[in-house]
C-alpha positions in Angstrom: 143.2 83.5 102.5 140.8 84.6 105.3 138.2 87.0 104.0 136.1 89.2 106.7 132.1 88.8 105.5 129.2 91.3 106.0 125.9 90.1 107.4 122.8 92.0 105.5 119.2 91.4 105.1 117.5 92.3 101.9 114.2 91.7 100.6 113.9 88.5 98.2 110.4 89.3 97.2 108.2 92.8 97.4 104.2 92.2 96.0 101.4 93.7 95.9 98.0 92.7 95.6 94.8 93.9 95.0 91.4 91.5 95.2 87.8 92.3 96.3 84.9 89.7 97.7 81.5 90.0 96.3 79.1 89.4 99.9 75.4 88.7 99.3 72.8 87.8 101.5 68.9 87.7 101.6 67.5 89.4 104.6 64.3 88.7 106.2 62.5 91.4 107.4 61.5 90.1 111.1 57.8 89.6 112.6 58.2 92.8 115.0 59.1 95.1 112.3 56.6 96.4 109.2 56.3 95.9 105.6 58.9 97.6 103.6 58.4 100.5 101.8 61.3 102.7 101.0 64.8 101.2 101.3 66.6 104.1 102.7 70.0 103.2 103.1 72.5 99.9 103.4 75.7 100.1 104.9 77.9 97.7 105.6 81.2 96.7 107.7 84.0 94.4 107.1 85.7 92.2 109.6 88.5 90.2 108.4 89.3 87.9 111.5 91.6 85.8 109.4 94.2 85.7 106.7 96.8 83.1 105.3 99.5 82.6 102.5 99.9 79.8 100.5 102.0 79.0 97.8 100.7 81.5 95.2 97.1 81.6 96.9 95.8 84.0 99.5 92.4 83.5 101.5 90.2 86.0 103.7 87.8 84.9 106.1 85.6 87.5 108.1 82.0 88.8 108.3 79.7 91.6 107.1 77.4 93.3 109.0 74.7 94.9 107.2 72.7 97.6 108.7 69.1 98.0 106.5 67.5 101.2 106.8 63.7 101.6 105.5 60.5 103.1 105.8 57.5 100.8 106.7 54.7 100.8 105.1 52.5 101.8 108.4 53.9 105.1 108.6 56.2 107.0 106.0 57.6 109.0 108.6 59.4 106.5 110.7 62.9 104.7 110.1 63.0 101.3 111.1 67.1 99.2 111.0 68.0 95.9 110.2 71.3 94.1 111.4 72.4 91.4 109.8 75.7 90.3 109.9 77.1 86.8 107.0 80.4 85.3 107.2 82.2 84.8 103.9 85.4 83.1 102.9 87.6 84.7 99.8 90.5 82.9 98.2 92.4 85.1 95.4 95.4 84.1 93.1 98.3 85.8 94.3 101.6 84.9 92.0 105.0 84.7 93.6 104.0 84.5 97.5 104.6 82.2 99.5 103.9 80.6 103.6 107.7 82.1 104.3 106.6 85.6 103.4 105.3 88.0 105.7 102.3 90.3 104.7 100.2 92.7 106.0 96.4 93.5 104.4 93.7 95.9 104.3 90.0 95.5 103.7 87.2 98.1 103.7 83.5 97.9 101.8 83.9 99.7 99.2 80.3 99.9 98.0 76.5 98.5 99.1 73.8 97.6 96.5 70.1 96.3 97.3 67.4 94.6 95.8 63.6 94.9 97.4 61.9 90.9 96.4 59.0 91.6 98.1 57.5 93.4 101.1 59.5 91.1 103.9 62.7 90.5 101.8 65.8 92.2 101.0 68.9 91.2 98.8 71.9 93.0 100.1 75.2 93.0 98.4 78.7 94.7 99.9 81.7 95.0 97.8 84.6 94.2 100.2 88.4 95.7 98.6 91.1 93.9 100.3 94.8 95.4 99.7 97.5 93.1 100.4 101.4 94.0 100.9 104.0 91.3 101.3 108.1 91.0 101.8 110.7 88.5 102.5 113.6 89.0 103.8 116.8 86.9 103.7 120.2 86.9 105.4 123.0 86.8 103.4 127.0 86.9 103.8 128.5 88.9 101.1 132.5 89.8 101.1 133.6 92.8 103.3 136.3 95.3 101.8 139.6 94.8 103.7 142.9 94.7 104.0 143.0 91.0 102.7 141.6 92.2 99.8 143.9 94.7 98.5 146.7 92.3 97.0 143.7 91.2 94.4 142.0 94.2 92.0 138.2 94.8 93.4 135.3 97.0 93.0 133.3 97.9 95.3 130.1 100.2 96.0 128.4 101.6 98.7 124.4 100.8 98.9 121.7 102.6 100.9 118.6 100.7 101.9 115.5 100.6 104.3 115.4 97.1 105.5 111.8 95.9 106.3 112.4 95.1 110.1 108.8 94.8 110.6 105.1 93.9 108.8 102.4 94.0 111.5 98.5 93.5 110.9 97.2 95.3 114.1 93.8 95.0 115.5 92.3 97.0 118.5 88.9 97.7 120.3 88.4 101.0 122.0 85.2 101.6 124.1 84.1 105.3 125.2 80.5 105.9 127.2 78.4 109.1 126.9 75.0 110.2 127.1 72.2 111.3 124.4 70.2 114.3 126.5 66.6 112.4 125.7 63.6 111.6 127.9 62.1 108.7 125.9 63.4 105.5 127.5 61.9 104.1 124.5 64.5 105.5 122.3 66.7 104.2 120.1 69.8 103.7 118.4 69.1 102.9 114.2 72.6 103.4 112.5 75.8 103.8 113.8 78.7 106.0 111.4 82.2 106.4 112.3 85.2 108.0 110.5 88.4 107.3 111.6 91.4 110.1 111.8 94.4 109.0 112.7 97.1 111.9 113.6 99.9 110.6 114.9 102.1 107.6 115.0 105.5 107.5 116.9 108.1 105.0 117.5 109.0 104.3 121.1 111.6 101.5 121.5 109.8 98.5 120.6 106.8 99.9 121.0 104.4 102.1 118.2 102.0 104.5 119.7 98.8 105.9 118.1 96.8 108.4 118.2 93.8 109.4 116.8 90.3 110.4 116.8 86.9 108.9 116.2 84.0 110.9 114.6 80.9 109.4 115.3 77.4 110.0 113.4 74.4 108.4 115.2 70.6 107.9 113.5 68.8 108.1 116.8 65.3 107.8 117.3 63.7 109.1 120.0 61.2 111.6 121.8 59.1 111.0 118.7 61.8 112.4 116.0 64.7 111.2 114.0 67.9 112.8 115.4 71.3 112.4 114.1 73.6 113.0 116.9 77.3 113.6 116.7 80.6 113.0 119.1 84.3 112.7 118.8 86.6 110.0 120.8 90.7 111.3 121.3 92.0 107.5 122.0 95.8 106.5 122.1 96.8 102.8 121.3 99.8 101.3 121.8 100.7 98.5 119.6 104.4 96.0 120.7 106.9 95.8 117.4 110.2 94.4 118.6 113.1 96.2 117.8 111.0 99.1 116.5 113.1 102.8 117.3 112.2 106.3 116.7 114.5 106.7 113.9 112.7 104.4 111.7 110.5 104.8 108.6 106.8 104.0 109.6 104.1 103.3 107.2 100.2 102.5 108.9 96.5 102.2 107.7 93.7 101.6 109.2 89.8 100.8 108.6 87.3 100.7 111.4 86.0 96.9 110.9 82.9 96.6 113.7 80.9 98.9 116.0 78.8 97.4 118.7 76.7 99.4 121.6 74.6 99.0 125.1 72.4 101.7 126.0 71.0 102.7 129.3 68.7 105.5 130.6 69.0 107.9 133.2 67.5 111.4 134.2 70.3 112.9 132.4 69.3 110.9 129.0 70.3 107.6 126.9 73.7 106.6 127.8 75.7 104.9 125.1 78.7 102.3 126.2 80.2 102.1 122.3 82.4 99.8 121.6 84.7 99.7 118.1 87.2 97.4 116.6 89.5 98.9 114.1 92.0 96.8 112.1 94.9 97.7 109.4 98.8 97.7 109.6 102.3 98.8 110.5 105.4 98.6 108.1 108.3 99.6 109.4 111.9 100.0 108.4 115.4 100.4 109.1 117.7 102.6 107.2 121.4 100.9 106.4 124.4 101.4 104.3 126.8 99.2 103.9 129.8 98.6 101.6 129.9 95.5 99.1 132.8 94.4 96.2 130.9 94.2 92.8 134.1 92.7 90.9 137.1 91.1 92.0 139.7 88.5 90.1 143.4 87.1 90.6 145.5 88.4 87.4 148.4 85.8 88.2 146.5 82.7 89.9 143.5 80.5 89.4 140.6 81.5 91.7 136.9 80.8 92.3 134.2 83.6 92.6 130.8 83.3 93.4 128.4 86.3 92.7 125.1 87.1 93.6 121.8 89.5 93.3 120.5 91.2 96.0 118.0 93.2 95.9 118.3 96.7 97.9 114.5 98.7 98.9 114.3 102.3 99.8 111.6 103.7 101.0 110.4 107.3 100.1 109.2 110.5 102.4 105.7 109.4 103.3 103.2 111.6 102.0 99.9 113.0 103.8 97.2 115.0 102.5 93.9 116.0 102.8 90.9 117.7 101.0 87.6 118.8 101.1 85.5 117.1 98.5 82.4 119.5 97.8 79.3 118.3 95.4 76.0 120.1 95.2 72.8 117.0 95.3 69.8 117.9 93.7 66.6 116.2 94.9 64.6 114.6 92.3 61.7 116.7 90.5 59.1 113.8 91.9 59.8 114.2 95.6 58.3 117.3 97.4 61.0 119.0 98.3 63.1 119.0 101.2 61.8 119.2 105.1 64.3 118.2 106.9 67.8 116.1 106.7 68.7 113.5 109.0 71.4 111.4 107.7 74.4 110.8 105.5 76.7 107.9 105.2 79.7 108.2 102.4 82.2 105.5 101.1 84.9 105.2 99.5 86.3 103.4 96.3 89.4 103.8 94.8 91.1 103.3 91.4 94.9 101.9 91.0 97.1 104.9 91.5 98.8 106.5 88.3 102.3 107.3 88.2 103.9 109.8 86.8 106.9 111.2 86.4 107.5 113.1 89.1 103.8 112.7 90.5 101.1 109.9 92.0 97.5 110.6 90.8 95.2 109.1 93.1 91.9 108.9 91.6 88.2 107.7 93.0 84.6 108.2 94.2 82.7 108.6 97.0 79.4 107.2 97.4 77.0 108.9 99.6 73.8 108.2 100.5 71.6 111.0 102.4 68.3 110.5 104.4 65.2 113.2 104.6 61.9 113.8 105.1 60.2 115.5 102.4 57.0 118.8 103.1 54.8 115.7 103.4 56.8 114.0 106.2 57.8 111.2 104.1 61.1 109.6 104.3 63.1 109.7 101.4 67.0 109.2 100.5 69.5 110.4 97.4 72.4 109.0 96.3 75.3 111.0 94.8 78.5 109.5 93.2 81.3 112.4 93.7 85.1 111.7 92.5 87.9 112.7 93.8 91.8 113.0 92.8 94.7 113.7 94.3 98.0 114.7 92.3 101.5 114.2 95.3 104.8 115.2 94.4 107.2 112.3 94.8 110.5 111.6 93.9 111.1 107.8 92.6 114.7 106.0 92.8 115.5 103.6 90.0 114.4 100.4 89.7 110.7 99.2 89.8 108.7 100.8 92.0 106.0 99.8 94.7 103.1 102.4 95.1 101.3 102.0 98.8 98.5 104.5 99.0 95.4 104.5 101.3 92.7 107.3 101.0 89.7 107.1 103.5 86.9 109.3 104.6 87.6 111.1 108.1 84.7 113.3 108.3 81.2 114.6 106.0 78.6 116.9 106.3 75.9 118.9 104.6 74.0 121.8 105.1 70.4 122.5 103.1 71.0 124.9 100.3 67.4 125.3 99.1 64.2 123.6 99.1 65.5 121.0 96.4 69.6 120.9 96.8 72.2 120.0 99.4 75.3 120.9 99.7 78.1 118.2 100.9 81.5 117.6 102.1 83.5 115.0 102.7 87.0 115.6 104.1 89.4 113.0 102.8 92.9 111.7 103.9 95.4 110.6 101.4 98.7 109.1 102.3 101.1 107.8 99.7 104.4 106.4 99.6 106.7 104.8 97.0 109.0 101.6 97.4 111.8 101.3 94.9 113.4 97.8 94.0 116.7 97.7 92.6 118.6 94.3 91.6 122.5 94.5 92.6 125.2 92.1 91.8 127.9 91.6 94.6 130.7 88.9 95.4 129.5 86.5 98.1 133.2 84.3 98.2 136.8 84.6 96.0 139.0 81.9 96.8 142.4 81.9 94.6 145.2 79.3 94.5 148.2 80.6 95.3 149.7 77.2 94.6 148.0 77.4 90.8 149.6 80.4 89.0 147.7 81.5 85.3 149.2 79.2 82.4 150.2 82.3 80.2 153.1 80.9 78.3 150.5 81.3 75.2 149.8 85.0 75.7 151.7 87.6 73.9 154.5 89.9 75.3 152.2 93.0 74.1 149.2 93.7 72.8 147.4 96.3 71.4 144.4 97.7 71.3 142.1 100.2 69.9 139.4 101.7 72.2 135.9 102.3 71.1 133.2 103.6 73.3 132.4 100.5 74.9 135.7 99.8 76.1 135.9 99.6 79.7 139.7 99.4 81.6 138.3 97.2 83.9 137.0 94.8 81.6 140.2 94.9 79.4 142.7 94.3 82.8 140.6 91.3 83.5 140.1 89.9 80.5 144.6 89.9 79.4 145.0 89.3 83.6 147.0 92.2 84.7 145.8 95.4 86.1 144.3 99.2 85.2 147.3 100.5 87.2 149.9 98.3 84.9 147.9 99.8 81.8 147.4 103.4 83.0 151.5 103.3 84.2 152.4 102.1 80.7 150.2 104.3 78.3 150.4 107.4 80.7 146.5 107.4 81.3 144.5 109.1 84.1 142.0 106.3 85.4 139.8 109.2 86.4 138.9 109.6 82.6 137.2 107.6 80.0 140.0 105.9 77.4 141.0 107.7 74.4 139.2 106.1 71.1 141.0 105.0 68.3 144.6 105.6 70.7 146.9 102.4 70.5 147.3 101.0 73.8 149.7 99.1 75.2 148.9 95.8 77.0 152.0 94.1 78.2 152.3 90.8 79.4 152.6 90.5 83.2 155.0 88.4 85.3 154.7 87.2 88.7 
């Protein structure tokens, strides 16, 4: 018998994985700068240039760069910055992966610690999150319902997936010039901060474009003052996924992973040629239906079956959000109160996202560090640990279920509410979305002999039998090899409706 087969791809595996790098370093203070005093600040960027699968293993290889802020001990009222940037190479135990899967991964610092040794020596510690997503997808034949079909019984249902057609890691550098209105051509550049907001991503045919904006916080220092200066970048990347259409499901993230500068000086001021990397991903799928027989057998002849599980994905409604996170810092009783503020850098951890019934509950803190001077010109800093949470609607098919959630910092400020307190914000960007896994058996190949009919000499001319909940027609047709038609036609049964417990019914025996 020729049988008509359906080509479908469907995820074999769907993980997740979450792992984080512990990335010290000792950093010598150099001969041109002074002793430290004050450690005002350490922040810190990740660059994960590489990242491989092996068989249950995954390894990260990248670089921090440190920036070291501090007060010397020559003068209280000057900042003075150290770069530093240390490699580092992570391997984590990742169960159930392997080099045929395709992945995608995120990695941010997640928090910076320090240590003062002595006057010329700093231990600095970043806490690097990765966030790892991987799929594989296989090709399989599974029997099409047609007309060569219909001789035999069959069931058959009709599945709905989203299809992974694409899991992209995506880097880009973007560079933008502008000018800092100073006259010192001694000034300089301490600490660069830059938030990423990303506002739009479309699919063009094989193509996804980006937009997005960059909001840049400098620590300047120049015309003998500390100056933080702000800008915003619009920037539009365009980023080559093949076979990528508007119609599909796109799912992105990304971190800024380096920032590197020139300066120059003019009549018009310090002009800035910034340069920034940003790394993260792309997942996109394709929605498909498609038809597939669950069940089929031959009630008169031998035949062979072979069934299989496949596993179907759908994606959810991707989720965006965004909030202002508000916290009141109060400057320690020892300090002198505030003079001015200069600078605030704010990270981001995050916990594992809850779910709920109908709900994710994304939980976390943000870390924030601010830099001032105090009445006696004195640099100081305070650190304030905020949390946040978000609580999104979703709606979750059956199955197990895959959270992907991302929530970054796009923006912060402050303002002085008194002598002793500031007032903060950070604006944050949650974006959530839910994969559900379901297993599914179908028929992959039924082959009967025609030229073996069923041995049934041994089977009765009737039987009977007495329903009880679990009955099933199906199951009863197959198991005494006639049909649910023959059955229904016999005891006058609507196969719409369940059977009728504790009713005698009829099985005869059937002839070929």
């Amino acid at each position: 018998m020729d049988i008509s087969f359906n080509e479908i791809s469907v995820c074999d595996i769907t993980k997740q994985h979450s792992t984080k790098a512990e990335v010290e370093a000792d950093i010598i203070v150099p001969d041109t700068k002074p002793d430290i005093y004050r450690v005002l600040a350490v922040n810190a960027l990740a660059d994960v240039s590489e990242q491989s699968i092996k068989k249950d293993k995954m390894t990260f290889s990248g670089n921090v760069k440190f920036n070291i802020l501090f007060s010397g001990e020559d003068d209280l009222s000057k900042v003075h910055s150290i770069d530093f940037t240390v490699p580092f190479n992570h391997q984590s135990d990742f169960a159930g992966i392997d080099e045929s899967c395709s992945f995608v991964c995120t990695s941010k610092v997640r928090e910076t610690s320090f240590d003062i040794k002595n006057s010329r020596k700093i231990s600095a510690k970043a806490s690097v999150g990765f966030e790892v997503h991987a799929n594989k997808s296989v090709s399989e034949n599974i029997i099409n319902k047609s007309k060569e079909l219909e001789s035999y019984p069959f069931k058959s249902a009709e599945y709905e997936c989203d299809c992974p057609i694409a899991f992209k890691n995506v880097f880009f550098e973007t560079s933008e010039t502008f000018t800092i209105p100073c006259k010192d051509e001694d000034a300089k550049i301490l600490a660069t901060s830059l938030k990423l907001d990303m506002s739009d991503i479309k699919a063009v045919n094989g193509k996804a474009v980006l937009k997005g904006q960059a909001n840049i916080k400098m620590l300047c220092d120049y015309d003998d003052e500390i100056s933080d200066y702000s800008t915003e970048i619009s920037f539009t990347e365009v980023c080559d996924i093949e076979n990528l259409a508007p119609e599909n499901k796109m799912l992105s993230h990304f971190e800024v992973c380096k920032t590197d500068f020139d300066t120059s000086f003019s009549d018009m001021g310090m002009t800035v040629e910034l340069t920034f990397g940003v790394r993260g991903y792309i997942i996109a799928c394709n929605h498909v239906s498609f038809e597939a027989v669950t069940d089929i057998y031959s009630p008169d002849y031998v035949y062979e079956k072979e069934s299989i599980e496949i596993c179907t994905t759908s994606m959810s409604e991707i989720r965006h959000n965004q909030d202002t996170i508000k916290d009141s810092v109060e400057i320690p009783s020892l300090t002198d109160g505030i003079s001015k503020i200069y600078h605030m850098e704010s990270q981001i951890s995050e916990n594992a996202p809850e779910v709920n019934e109908a709900s994710i509950k994304l939980t976390g803190n943000i870390h924030s560090v601010i830099i001032y001077s105090d009445e006696n010109d004195s640099l100081c800093r305070v650190f304030k640990t905020t949390p946040y949470e978000f609580q999104i609607p979703h709606t979750f098919g059956s199955g197990e279920h895959f959270v992907i959630s991302n929530v970054s910092c796009v923006n912060s400020g402050y303002l002085m509410g008194s002598a002793n307190d500031i007032q903060i914000r950070v604006v944050l960007n949650a974006e959530t979305a839910v994969l559900s896994s379901e297993k599914q058996s179908v028929v992959k190949s039924f082959n009967p002999d025609t030229k073996s009919p069923l041995q049934k000499d041994n089977q009765p001319s009737i039987i009977v039998i007495y329903p009880d909940s679990s009955s099933d027609i199906w199951e009863i047709a197959k198991k005494h090899n006639t049909t649910c038609e023959e059955i229904a036609s016999v005891n006058s049964l609507d196969l719409s409706k369940p059977l009728p417990l504790g009713k005698a019914i009829l099985i005869p025996k059937r002839q070929i």
